[in-house]
C-alpha positions as a Markdown table, in Angstrom:
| # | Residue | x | y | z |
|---|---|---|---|---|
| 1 | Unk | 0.0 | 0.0 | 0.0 |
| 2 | Unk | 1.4 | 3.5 | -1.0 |
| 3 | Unk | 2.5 | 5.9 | 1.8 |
| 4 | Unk | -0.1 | 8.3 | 0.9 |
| 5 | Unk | -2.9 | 5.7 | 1.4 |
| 6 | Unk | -1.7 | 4.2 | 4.6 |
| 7 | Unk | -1.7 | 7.8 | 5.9 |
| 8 | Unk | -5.0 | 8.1 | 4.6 |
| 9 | Unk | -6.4 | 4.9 | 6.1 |
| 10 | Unk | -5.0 | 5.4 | 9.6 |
| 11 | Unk | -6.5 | 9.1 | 9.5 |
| 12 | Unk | -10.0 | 8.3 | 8.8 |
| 13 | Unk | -10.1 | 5.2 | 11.5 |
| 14 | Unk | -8.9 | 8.6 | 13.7 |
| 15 | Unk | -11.1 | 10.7 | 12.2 |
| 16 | Unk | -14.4 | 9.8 | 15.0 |
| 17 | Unk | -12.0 | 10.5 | 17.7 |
| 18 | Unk | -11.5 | 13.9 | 16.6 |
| 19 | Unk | -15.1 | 14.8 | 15.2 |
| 20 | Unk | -16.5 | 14.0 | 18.7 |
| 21 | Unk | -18.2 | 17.1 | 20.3 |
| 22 | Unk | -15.5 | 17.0 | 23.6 |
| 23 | Unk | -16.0 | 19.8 | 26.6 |
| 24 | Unk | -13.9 | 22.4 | 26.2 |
| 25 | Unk | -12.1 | 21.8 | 29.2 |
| 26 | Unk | -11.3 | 18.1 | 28.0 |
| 27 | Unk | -10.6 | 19.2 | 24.0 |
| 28 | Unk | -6.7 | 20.0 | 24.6 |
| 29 | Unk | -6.4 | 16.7 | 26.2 |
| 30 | Unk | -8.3 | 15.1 | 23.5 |
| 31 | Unk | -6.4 | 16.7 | 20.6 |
| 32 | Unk | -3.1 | 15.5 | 21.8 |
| 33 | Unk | -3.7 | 12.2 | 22.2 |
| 34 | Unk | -5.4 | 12.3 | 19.1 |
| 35 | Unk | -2.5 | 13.5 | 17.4 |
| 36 | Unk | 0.1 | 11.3 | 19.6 |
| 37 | Unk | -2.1 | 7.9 | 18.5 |
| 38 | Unk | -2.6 | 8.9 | 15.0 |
| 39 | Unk | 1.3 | 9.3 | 15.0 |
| 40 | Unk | 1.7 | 6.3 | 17.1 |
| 41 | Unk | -0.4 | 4.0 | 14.3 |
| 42 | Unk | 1.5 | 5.6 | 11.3 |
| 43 | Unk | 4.5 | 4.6 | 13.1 |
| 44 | Unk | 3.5 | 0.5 | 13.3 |
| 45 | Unk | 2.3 | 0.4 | 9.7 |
| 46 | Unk | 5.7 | 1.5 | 8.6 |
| 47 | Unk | 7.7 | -0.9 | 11.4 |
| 48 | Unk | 6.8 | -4.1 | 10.1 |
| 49 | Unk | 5.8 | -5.2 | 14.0 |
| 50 | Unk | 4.8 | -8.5 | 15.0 |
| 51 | Unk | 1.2 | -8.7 | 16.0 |
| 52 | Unk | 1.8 | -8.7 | 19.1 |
| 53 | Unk | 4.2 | -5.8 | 19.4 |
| 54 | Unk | 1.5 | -3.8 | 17.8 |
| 55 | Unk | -1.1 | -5.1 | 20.6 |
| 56 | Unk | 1.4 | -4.3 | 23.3 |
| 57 | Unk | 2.2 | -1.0 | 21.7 |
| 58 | Unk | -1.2 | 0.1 | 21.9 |
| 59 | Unk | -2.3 | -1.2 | 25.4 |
| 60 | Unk | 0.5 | 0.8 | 26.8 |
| 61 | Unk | -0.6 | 3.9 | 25.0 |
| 62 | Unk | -4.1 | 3.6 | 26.1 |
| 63 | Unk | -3.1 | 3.5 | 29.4 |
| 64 | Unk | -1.0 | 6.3 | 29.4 |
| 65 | Unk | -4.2 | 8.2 | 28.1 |
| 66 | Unk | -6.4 | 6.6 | 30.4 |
| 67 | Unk | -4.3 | 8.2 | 33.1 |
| 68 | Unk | -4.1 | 11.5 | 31.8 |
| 69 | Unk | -7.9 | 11.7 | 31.4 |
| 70 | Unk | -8.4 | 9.9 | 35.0 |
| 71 | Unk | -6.6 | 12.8 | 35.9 |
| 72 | Unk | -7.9 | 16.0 | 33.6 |
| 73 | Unk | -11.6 | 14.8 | 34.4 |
| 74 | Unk | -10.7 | 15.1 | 38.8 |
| 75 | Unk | -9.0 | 18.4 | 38.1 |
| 76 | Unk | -11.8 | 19.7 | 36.4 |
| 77 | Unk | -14.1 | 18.0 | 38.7 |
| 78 | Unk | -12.4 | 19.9 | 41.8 |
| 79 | Unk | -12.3 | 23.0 | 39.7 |
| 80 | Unk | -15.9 | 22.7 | 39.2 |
| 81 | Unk | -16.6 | 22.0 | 42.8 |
């Protein structure tokens, strides 16, 4: 598959993520993580990893963002009162 298309096909799997209508407090948090996993996805197509690099690879990134929006969501929360 040519680069252009494999770009392509990774951003419109993205592409729901970053249509969703997010709270403005949440949209930074959103937006990077958008950007970091649709980098992160481009990345594997072009690596050649194993299946199971690719599972791993993701897992840990949605965990990282899990905890970042665990923690943006109780900020806001405590901001919010």
């Amino acid at each position: 598959m040519p680069h252009s298309k494999q770009i392509k096909t990774v951003e419109m799997a993205m592409k729901p993520i970053a249509d969703m209508k997010v709270p403005e407090p949440l949209r930074a948090s959103v937006d990077k993580q958008n950007q970091i996993l649709l980098d992160l996805a481009l990345s594997m197509v072009n690596a050649g990893l194993s299946e199971q690099q690719v599972r791993s690879t993701i897992e840990t990134a949605c965990a990282s963002y899990r905890d970042e929006l665990i923690t943006t969501v109780l900020a806001i929360r405590a901001q919010n009162g």
